[in-house]
C-alpha positions as CSV (number, residue, x, y, z in Angstrom):
1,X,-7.0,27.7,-7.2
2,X,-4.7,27.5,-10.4
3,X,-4.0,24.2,-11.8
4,X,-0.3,23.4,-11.3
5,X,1.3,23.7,-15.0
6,X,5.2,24.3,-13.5
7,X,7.6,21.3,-13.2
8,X,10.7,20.5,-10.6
9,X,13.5,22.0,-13.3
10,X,11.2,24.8,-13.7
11,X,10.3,26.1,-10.6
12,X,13.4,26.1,-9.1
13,X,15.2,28.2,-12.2
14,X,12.1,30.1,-11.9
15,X,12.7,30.6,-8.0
16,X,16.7,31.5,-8.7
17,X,15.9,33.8,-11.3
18,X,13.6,35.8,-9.3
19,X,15.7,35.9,-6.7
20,X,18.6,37.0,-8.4
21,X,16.9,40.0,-10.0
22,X,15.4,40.6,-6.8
23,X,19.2,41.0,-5.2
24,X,20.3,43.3,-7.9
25,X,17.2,45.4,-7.6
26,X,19.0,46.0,-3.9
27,X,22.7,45.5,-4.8
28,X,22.5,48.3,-7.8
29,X,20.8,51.1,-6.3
30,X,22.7,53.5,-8.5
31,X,21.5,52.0,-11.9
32,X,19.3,54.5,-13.8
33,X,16.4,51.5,-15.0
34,X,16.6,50.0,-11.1
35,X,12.8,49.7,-11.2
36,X,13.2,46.6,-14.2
37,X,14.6,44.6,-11.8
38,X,11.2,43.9,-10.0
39,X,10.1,42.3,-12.7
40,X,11.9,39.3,-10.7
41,X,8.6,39.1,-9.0
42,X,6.9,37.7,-11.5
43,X,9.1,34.2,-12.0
44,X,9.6,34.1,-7.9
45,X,5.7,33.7,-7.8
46,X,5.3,31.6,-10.1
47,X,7.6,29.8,-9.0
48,X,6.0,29.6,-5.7
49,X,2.9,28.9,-6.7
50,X,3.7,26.1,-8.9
51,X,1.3,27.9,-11.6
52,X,1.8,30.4,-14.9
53,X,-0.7,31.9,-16.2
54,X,0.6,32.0,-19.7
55,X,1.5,28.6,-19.9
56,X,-2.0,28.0,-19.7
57,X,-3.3,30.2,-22.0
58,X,-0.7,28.6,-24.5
59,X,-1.5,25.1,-23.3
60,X,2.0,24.0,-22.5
61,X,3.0,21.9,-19.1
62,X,6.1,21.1,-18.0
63,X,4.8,19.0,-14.9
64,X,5.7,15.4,-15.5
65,X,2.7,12.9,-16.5
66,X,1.0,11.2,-13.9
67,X,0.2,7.5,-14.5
């Protein structure tokens, strides 16, 4: 299992982000580059899953410190 690196603040823009380039993937089916609104599937995971894979491979953690 990943190690969670993805705070509160951070999961939930993640999470809205997602969702909102999920939505226009089905709201703009007319829209010539349609297909680059999956990308939204990336920051819903992550999201999810509490973990990103590049923020481990640059070290950076936006989970608060536990004491």
């Amino acid at each position: 299992m990943l190690k969670s690196n993805v705070g509160g603040i951070d999961r939930v823009l993640r999470i809205l982000v997602g969702l909102a380039l999920l939505a226009g993937f089905f709201l703009n089916a007319e829209a010539s580059y349609r297909w680059a609104y999956l990308i939204g599937v990336v920051p819903l995971l992550t999201g999810l899953m509490g973990s990103c894979p590049l923020y481990s491979i640059f070290g950076f953690n936006s989970c608060p410190m536990k004491k």
